[in-house]
C-alpha positions in Angstrom: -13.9 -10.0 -16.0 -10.3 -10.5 -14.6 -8.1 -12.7 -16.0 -6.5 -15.4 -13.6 -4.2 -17.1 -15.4 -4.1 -21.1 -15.8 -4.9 -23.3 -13.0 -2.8 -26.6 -12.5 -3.8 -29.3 -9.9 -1.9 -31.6 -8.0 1.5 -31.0 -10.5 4.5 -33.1 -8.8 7.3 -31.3 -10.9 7.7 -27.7 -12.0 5.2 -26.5 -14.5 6.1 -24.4 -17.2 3.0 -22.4 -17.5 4.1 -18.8 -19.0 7.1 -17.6 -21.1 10.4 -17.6 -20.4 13.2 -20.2 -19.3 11.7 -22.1 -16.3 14.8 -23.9 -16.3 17.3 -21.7 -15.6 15.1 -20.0 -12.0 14.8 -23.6 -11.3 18.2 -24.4 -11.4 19.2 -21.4 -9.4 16.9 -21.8 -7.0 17.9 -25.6 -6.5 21.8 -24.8 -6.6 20.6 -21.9 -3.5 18.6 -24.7 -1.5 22.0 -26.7 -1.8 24.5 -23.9 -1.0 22.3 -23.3 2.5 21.6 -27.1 3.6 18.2 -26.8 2.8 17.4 -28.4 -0.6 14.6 -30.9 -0.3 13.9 -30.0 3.5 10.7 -29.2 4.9 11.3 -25.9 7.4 10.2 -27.9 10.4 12.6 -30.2 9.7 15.3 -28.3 9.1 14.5 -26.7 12.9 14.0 -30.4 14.6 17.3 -31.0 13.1 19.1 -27.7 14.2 17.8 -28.5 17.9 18.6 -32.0 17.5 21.7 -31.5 16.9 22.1 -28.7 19.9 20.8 -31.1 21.8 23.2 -33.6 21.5 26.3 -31.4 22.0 25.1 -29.0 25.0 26.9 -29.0 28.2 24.7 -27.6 31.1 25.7 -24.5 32.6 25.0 -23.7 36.5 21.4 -23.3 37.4 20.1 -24.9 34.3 18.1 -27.3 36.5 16.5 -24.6 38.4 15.5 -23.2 35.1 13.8 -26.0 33.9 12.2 -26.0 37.4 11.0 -22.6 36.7 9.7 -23.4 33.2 7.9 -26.6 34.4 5.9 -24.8 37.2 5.0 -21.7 35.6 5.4 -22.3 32.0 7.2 -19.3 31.5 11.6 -18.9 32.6 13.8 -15.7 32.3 17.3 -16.8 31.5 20.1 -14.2 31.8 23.5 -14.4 32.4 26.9 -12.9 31.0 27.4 -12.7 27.2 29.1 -16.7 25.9 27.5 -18.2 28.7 25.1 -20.1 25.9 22.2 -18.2 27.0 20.5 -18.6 23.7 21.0 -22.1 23.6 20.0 -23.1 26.8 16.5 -21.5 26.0 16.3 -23.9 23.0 17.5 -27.2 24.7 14.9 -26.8 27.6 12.3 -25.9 25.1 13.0 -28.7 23.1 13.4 -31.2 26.1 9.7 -31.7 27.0 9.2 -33.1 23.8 12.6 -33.8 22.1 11.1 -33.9 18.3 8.8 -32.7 16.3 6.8 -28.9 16.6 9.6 -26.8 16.5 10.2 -23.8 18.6 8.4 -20.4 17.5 10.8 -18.0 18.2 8.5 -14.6 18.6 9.6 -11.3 17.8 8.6 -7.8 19.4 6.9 -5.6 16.3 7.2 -1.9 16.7 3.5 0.0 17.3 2.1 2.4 15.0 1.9 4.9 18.4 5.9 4.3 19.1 5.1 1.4 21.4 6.5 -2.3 21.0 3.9 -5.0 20.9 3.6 -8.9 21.4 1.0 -10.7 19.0 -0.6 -12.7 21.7 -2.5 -13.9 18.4 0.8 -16.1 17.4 0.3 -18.3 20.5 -1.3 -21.6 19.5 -1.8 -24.7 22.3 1.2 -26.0 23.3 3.1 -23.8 21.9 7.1 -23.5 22.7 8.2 -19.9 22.5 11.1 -17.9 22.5 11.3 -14.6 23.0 15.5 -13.5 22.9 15.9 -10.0 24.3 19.2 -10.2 25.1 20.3 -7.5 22.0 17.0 -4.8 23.4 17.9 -1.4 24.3 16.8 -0.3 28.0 14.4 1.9 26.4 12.8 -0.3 24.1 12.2 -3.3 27.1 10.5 -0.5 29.3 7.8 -0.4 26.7 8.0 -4.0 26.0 7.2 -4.6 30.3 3.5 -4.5 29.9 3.2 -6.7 27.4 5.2 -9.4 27.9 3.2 -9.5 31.1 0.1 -9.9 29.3 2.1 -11.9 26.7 2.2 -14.8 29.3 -1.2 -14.6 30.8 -1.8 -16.0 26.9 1.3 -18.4 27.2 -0.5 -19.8 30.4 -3.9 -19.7 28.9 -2.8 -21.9 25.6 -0.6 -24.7 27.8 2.2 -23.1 25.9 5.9 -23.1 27.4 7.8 -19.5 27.1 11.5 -19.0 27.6 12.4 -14.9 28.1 16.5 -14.6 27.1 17.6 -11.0 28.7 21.3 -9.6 29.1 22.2 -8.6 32.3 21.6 -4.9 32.2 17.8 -5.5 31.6 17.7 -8.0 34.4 17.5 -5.1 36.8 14.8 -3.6 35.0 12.6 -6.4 35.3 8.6 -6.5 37.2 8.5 -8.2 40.3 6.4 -10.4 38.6 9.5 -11.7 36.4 12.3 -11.2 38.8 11.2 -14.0 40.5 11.0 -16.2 37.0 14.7 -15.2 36.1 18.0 -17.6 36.5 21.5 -16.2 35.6 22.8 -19.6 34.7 26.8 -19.6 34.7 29.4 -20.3 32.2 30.0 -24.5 31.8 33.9 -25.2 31.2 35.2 -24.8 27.5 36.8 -28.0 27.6 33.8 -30.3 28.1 31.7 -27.8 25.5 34.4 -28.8 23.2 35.3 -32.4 24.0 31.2 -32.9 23.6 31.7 -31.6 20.0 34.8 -33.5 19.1 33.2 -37.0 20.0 30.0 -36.3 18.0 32.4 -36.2 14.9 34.5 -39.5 16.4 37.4 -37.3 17.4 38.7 -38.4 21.5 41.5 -36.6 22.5 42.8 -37.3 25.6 41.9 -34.8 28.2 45.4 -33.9 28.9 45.5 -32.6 25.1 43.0 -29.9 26.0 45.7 -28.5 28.8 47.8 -27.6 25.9 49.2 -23.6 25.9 46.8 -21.5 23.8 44.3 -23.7 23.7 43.6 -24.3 27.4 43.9 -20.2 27.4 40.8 -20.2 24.4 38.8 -22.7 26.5 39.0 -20.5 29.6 37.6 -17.3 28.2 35.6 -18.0 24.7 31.9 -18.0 24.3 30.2 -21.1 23.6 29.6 -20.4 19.7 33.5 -19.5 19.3 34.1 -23.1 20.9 31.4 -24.5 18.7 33.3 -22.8 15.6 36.6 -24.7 17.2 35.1 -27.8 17.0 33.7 -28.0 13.8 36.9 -26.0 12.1 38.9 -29.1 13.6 36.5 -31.6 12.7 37.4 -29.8 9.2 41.0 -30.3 9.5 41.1 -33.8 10.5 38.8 -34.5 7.0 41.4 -33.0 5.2 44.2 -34.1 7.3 42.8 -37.8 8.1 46.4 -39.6 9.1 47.5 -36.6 11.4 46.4 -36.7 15.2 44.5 -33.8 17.1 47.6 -32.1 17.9 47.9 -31.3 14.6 44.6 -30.5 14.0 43.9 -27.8 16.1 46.9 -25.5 16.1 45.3 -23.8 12.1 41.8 -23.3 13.5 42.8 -22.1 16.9 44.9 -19.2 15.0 41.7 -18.7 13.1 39.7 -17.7 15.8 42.1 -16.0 18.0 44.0 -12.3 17.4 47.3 -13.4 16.3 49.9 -11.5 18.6 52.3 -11.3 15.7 49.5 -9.7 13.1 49.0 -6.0 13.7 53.3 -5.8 13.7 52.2 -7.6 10.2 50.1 -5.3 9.0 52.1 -2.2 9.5 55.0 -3.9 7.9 53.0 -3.6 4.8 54.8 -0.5 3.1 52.8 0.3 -0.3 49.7 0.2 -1.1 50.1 -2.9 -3.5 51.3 -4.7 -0.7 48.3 -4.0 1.2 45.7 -4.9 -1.2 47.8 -8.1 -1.6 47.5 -9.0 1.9 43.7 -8.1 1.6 43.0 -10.1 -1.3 45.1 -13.3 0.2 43.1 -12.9 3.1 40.1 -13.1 1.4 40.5 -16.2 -1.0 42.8 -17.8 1.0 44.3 -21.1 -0.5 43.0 -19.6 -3.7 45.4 -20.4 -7.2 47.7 -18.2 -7.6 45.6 -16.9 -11.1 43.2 -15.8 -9.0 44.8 -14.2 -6.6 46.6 -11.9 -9.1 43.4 -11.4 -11.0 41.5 -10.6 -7.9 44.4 -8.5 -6.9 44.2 -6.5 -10.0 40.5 -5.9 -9.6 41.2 -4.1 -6.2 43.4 -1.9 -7.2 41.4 -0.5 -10.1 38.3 -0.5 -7.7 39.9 1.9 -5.2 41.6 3.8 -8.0 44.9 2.8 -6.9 47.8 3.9 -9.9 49.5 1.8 -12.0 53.5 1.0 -11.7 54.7 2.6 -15.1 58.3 0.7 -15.0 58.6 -2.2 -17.8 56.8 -5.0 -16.5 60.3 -6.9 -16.6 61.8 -4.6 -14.5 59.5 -5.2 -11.5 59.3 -7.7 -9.1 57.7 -11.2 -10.4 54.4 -12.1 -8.7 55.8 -15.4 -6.3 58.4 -12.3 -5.5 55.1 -10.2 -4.3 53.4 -13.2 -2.3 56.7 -13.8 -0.6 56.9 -9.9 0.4 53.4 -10.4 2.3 54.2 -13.5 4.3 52.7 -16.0 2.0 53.7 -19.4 0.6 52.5 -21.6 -1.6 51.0 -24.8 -0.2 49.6 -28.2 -1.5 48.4 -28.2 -4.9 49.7 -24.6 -5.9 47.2 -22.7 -3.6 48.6 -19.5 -2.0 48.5 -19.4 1.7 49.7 -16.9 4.7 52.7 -18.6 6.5 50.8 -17.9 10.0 47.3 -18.5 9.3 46.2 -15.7 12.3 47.2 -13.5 9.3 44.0 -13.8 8.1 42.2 -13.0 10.5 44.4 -10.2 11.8 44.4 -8.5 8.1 40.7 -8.8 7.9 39.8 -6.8 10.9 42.2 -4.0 10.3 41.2 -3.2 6.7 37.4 -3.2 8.0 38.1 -1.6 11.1 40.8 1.3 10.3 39.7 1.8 6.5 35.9 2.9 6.8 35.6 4.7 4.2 36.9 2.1 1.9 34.5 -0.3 1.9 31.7 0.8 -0.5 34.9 -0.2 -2.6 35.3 -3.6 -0.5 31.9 -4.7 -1.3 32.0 -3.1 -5.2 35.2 -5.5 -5.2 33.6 -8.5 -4.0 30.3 -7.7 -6.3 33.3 -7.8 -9.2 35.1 -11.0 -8.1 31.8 -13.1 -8.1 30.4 -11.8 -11.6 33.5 -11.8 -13.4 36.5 -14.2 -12.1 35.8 -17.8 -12.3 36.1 -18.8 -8.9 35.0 -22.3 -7.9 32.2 -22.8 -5.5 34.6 -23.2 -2.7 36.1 -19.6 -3.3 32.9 -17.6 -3.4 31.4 -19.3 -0.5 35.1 -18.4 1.4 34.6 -14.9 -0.5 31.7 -14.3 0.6 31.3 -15.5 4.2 34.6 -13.1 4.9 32.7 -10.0 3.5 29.4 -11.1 5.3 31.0 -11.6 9.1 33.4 -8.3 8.7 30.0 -5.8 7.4 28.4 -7.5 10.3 30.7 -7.4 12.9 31.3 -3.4 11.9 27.7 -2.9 12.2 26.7 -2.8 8.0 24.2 -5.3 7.3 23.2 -3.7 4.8 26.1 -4.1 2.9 24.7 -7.6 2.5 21.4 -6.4 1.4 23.3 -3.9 -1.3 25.5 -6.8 -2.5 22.4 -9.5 -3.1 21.0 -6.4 -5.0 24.4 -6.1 -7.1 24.1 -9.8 -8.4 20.1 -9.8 -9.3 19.5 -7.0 -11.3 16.6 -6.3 -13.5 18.3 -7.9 -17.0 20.3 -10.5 -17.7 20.6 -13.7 -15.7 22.1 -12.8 -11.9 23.9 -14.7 -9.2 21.1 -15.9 -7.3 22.7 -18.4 -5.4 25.6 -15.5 -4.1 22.6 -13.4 -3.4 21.2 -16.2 -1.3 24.1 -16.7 0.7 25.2 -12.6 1.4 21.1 -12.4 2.8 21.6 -15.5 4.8 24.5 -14.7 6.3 22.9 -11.7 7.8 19.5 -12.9 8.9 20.9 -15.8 10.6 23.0 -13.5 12.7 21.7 -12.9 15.9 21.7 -9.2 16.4 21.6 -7.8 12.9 18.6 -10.9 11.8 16.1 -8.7 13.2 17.4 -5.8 11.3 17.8 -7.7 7.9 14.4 -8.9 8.0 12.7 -5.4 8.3 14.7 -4.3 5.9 13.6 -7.2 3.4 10.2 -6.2 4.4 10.5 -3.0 3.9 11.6 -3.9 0.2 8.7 -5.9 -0.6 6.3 -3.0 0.3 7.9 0.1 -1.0 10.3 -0.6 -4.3 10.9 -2.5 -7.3 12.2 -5.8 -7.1 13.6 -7.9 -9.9 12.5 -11.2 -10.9 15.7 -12.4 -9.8 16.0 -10.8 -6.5 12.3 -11.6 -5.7 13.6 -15.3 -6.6 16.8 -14.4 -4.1 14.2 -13.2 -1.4 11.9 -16.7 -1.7 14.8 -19.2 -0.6 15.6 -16.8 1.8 12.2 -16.8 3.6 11.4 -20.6 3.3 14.4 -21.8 4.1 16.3 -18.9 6.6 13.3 -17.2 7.8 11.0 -19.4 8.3 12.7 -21.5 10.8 12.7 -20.1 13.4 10.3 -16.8 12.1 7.7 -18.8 10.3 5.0 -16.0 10.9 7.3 -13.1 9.6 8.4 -15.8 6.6 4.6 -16.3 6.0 3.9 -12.5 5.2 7.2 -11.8 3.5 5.9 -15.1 1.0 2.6 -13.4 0.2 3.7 -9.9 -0.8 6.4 -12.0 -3.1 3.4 -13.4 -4.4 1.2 -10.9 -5.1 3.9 -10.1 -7.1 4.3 -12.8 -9.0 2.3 -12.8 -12.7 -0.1 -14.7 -13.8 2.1 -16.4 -16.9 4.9 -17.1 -14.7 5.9 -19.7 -12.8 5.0 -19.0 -9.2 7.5 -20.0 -6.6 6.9 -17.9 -4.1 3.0 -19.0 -4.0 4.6 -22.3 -4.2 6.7 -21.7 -0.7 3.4 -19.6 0.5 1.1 -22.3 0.5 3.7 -25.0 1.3 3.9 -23.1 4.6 0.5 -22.5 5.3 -0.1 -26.2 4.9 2.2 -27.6 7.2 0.8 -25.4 10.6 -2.8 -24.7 11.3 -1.8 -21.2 12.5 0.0 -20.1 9.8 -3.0 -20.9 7.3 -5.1 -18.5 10.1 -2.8 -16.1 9.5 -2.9 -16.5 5.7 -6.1 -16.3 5.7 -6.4 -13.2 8.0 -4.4 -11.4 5.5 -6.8 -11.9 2.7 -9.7 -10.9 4.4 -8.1 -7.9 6.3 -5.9 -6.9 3.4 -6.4 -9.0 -0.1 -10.2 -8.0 -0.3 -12.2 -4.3 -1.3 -15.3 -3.0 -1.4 -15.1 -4.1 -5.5 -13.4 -7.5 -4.7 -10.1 -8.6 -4.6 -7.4 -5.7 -5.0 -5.6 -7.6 -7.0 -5.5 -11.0 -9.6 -2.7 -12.2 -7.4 -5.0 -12.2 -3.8 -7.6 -14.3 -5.2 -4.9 -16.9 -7.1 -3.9 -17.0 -3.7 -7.5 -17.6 -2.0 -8.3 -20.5 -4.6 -4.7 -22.4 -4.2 -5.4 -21.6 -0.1 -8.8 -23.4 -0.4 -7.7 -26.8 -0.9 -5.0 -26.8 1.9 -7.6 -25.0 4.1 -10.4 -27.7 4.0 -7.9 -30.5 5.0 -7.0 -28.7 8.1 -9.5 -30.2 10.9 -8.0 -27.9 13.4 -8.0 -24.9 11.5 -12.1 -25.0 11.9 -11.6 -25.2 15.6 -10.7 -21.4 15.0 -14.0 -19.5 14.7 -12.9 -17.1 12.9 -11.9 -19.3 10.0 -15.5 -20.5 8.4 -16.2 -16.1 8.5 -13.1 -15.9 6.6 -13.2 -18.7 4.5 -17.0 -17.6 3.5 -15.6 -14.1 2.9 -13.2 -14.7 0.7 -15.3 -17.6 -1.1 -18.5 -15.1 -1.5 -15.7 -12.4 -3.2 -14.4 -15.4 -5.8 -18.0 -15.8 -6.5 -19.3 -12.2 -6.9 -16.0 -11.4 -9.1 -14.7 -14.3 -10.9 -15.2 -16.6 -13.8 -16.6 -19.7 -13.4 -14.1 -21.4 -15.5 -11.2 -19.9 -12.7 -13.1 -20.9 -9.7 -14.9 -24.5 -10.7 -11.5 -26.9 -10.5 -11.6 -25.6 -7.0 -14.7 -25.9 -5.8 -13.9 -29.5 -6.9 -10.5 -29.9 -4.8 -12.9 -28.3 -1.6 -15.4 -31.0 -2.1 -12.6 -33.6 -2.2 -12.0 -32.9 1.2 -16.0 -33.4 2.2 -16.2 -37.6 2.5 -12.7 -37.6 5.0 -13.5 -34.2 6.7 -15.7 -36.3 9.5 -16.0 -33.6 12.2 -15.7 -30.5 10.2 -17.8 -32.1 7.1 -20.9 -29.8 7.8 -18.7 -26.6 8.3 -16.9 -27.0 4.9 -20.7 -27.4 3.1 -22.1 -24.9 5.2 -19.2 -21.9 4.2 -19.7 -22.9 0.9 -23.2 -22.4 0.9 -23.0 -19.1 2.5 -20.7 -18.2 0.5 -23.0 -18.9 -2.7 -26.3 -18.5 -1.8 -26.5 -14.6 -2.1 -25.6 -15.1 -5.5 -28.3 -17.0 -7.6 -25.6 -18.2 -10.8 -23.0 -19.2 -8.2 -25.0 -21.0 -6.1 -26.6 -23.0 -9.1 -23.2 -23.9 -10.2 -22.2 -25.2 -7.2 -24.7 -27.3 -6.6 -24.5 -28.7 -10.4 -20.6 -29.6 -9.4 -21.6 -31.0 -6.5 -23.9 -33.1 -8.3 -21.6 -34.5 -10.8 -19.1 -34.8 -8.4 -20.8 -36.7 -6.4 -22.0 -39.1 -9.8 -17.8 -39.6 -10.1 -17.2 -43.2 -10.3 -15.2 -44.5 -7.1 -15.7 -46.7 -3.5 -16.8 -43.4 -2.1 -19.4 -42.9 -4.3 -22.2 -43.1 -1.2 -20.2 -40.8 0.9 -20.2 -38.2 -1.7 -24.0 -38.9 -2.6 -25.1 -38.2 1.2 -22.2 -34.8 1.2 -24.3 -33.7 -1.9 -27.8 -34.1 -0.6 -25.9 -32.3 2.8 -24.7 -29.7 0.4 -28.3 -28.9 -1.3 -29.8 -28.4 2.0 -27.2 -26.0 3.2 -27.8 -24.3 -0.2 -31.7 -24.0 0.6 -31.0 -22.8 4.1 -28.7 -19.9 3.0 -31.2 -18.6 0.1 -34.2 -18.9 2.6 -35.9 -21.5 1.3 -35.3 -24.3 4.5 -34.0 -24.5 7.6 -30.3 -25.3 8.3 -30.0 -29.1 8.1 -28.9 -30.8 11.2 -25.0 -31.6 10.9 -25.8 -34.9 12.6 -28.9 -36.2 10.5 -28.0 -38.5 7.8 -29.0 -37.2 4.3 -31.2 -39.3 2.2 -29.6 -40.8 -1.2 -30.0 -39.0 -3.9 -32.6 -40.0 -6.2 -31.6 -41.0 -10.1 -29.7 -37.9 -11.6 -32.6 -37.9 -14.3 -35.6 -37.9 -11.8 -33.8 -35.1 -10.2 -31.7 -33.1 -12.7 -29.2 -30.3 -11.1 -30.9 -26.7 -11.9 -29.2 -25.2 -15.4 -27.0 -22.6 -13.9 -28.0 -20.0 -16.6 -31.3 -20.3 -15.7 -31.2 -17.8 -12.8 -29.5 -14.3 -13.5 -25.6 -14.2 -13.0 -24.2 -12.4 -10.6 -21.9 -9.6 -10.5 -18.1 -10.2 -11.9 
């Protein structure tokens, strides 16, 4: 008999139903939610509101309007063009036009074959889907095995009434079928200055256009991609929060220097003469407008972490620390907060140490692991601590570094950093050539090592919120091998975040429930306790999905996994749900006779379990409420379907209406010991 645990129903709060301190996961995961934008959000709308707000900011590029021709006429568009032309964006915006709220855009991603090949899952394509598929990062190699089926990847797309968008680079443009050269635009680059002036007046700030001809900055617009101008835009929409009074010519010159190689800063960095100097310089760069406190504390940590020696004068005879800061370039600005005098130090600083001292940066992110656990940095500081660390290992190619770091701060005892955790993965699977990476690699995790509680808590927010907005499928199956390794005592979050996404899309609860029956079920039953907690929460969500039955293979999957709860598991584990599916019955309408008739299938080959059911359906149906006739005639519906599936009637019409029930004590419900049990 296998243990399942306790069953709650229908709980609106966190239920502590195990041992341990639900509080404290709780809290974590609700300060992670928070440190992402995400906390309280539902995935899709996290995604209308992403597009939403793309939508009201994007400048069209040349040939957009043939594009959306394209897309209109044959449901399927190549877009290519040079690198920060907003290639990726334009896909989304005419995507999203046709509708302008609501279904989100499934972004589809190619899966590597167990014969070398890449695949497509033509399976992921729903009606009316809107689908992106972004090539523009895939080797020559790769898209050559890719060519065959992306062509049959749209005779699916057509099929469905679905909408595809292809993103390619250049270099794979030439490399295209006949049959998609003719589907391709290379839309061109739209000026800087209206990308950015479209920004600025979303957040109320209207320079004149003459202000946007300034030196440097008219330079910036002329040659930076689209997402550098975004950056811009919302870095001075930053400075004029802090800087309300001032006007945008003061604004912009700080965020500019952030974005842009500061002429002055590699003659900077070789001015740096010692090596005490240069991990100053580092750790300024890092925590800048950090307390000074910090700084030398954080200072200190770096140089024991590369095993830098110690100055052996007299502390009094060497230099004082505002002495050091000044010896680097730095000031102190309002409130006390240490500060380069050029802020294109920063970024200069951050690309040489990452870029000339390779093998330093196991150190690096050993450093970073340090100044999170142990300094008391404010909220603002990690974040700033972090996001360097996360956009110099990606831009150099490590994102595993991130992956290494979240590992650091959720280790098997004692109480973690969740929330930095969160924020190091995110970082890297929002990116959009090392995301792909970062999510095989999480994957990858989940099948083959051990994961602390912490981590696996780390690895939930990640693929409800991150993941699953614009990957929902590839969220979907990270969820349920978090969940089959959740216990039974615990709390579950990660079947909390499983089912939540299976119930808000038809075909993600197909594809939930495709994983049960393909890999959550044996020849003995379930493989594990976890696959069939998962089947029974399913259950509910699955029969108030009307357009889930319109799949057919969902009532042979549904009866599958129903017939393997009742050949292996208690009564007392499987009842409260047979109770939530019946629920569904009196509003299911057109799927009312499939949900009975699954059931009963599912049963009748076992005599205890059908007699059970049909005593719950019984006093179900005797439940005092306004729908008491409803759920009279689904229980007369549900004793026939019983008969049919044991062989003693024929299948009762779906559109005959069932006679009332007669008296409960003219027609008792069978005692469900009566007939022999069947196997557990």
């Amino acid at each position: 008999m296998t243990d399942l645990g306790t069953f709650v129903a229908q709980a609106q709060a966190p239920v502590h139903s195990g041992a341990g301190d639900q509080n404290i996961y709780f809290a974590q995961m609700t300060e992670a939610s928070q440190r992402l934008g995400t906390h309280g959000k539902d995935r899709r709308a996290i995604a209308d509101r992403q597009l939403g707000f793309l939508h009201q900011r994007f400048v069209p590029p040349g040939r957009l309007g043939e594009a959306r021709r394209l897309l209109r006429d044959n449901r399927t568009v190549v877009l290519s063009g040079e690198p920060g032309v907003g290639r990726r964006s334009a896909a989304q915006v005419l995507l999203y036009e046709p509708s302008a709220a609501g279904a989100g855009i499934h972004e589809v991603d190619p899966e590597d074959g167990e014969d070398g090949g890449v695949l497509l899952d033509r399976g992921a394509v729903a009606d009316g889907d809107r689908l992106l598929l972004d090539l523009s990062t895939c080797e020559t190699t790769r898209f050559a095995g890719l060519q065959n089926e992306l062509s049959a990847f749209r005779a699916v797309v057509e099929e469905r009434g679905a909408r595809l968008v292809v993103v390619v680079s250049p270099h794979l443009e030439r490399s295209l079928t006949a049959e998609f050269q003719r589907l391709t635009v290379q839309l061109g680059r739209p000026r800087g200055a209206d990308v950015l002036m479209r920004h600025l007046r979303r957040e109320d700030i209207t320079p004149a256009p003459v202000a946007l001809a300034a030196p440097g900055l008219a330079g910036f617009l002329s040659v930076a991609s689209m997402r550098d101008v975004a950056r811009l835009a919302d870095l001075i929409r930053r400075s004029r929060n802090d800087s309300p009074a001032g006007s945008f010519d003061a604004w912009w010159p700080d965020p500019l220097a952030q974005l842009t190689d500061d002429p002055q800063g590699p003659e900077f960095v070789r001015g740096l003469t010692d090596g005490r100097q240069r991990a100053l310089a580092l750790t300024v760069a890092m925590l800048h407008g950090s307390e000074p406190d910090t700084v030398y504390s954080a200072v200190t940590a770096l140089l024991a972490v590369v095993d830098h020696p110690e100055d052996e004068r007299p502390r009094l005879d060497r230099a004082d620390f505002n002495t050091e800061l000044g010896n680097v370039a730095c000031v102190t600005g309002p409130g006390g907060r240490v500060r380069f005098s050029e802020p294109g130090h920063v970024r200069a600083v951050l690309t040489h140490f990452w870029s000339y001292f390779p093998d330093l940066r196991p150190q690096f992110r050993a450093w970073v692991a340090h100044c999170v656990r142990d300094l008391r940095l404010d909220r603002e500081e990690r974040d700033r601590l972090i996001g360097h660390f996360a956009e110099q290992s990606l831009r150099t190619g490590r994102p595993e570094e991130l992956v290494a770091l979240a590992w650091e701060w959720t280790p098997k005892e004692g109480r973690g950093f969740m929330p930095d955790a969160v924020q190091a993965l995110a970082a890297g699977l929002r990116h959009d050539v090392h995301g792909r990476t970062m999510r095989q690699k999480i994957l990858s995790q989940l099948r083959h090592e051990s994961l602390s509680r912490t981590y696996r808590l780390a690895l939930t927010v990640v693929c409800s919120d991150v993941i699953a907005v614009n990957h929902p499928d590839e969220a979907l199956v990270r969820l349920h091998y978090l969940a089959r390794k959740e216990a039974a005592g615990d709390r579950r979050p990660a079947l909390d975040a499983l089912l939540a996404l299976a119930a808000g899309d038809r075909r993600l609860c197909a594809l939930l429930l495709s994983r049960l029956t393909a890999y959550g079920i044996g020849p003995t039953g379930f493989r594990s306790p976890a696959e069939a907690r998962i089947f029974l929460a399913l259950a509910g969500t699955a029969a108030r999905q009307p357009a889930l039955w319109r799949d057919p293979s969902a009532p042979r999957r549904l009866t599958e996994c129903w017939a393997t709860v009742f050949a292996h598991i208690p009564y007392e584990a499987w009842a409260p749900h047979v109770r939530t599916w019946l629920d569904a019955v009196p509003t299911a309408d057109a799927h009312r006779n499939a949900l009975l008739t699954t059931l009963a299938a599912a049963a009748g080959p076992y005599p205890a379990a059908a007699g059970r059911t049909f005593q719950l359906s019984q006093q179900w149906a005797l439940a005092p409420g306004d729908d008491r006739a409803e759920r009279g005639d689904a229980a007369e519906h549900y004793r026939r379907c019983l008969d049919s599936a044991q062989g003693l009637g024929p299948p009762p019409d779906r559109n005959e209406p069932s006679e009332r029930n007669p008296p409960p004590d003219q027609n008792p419900p069978p005692d469900p010991d009566s007939r022999p049990e069947a196997p557990r």
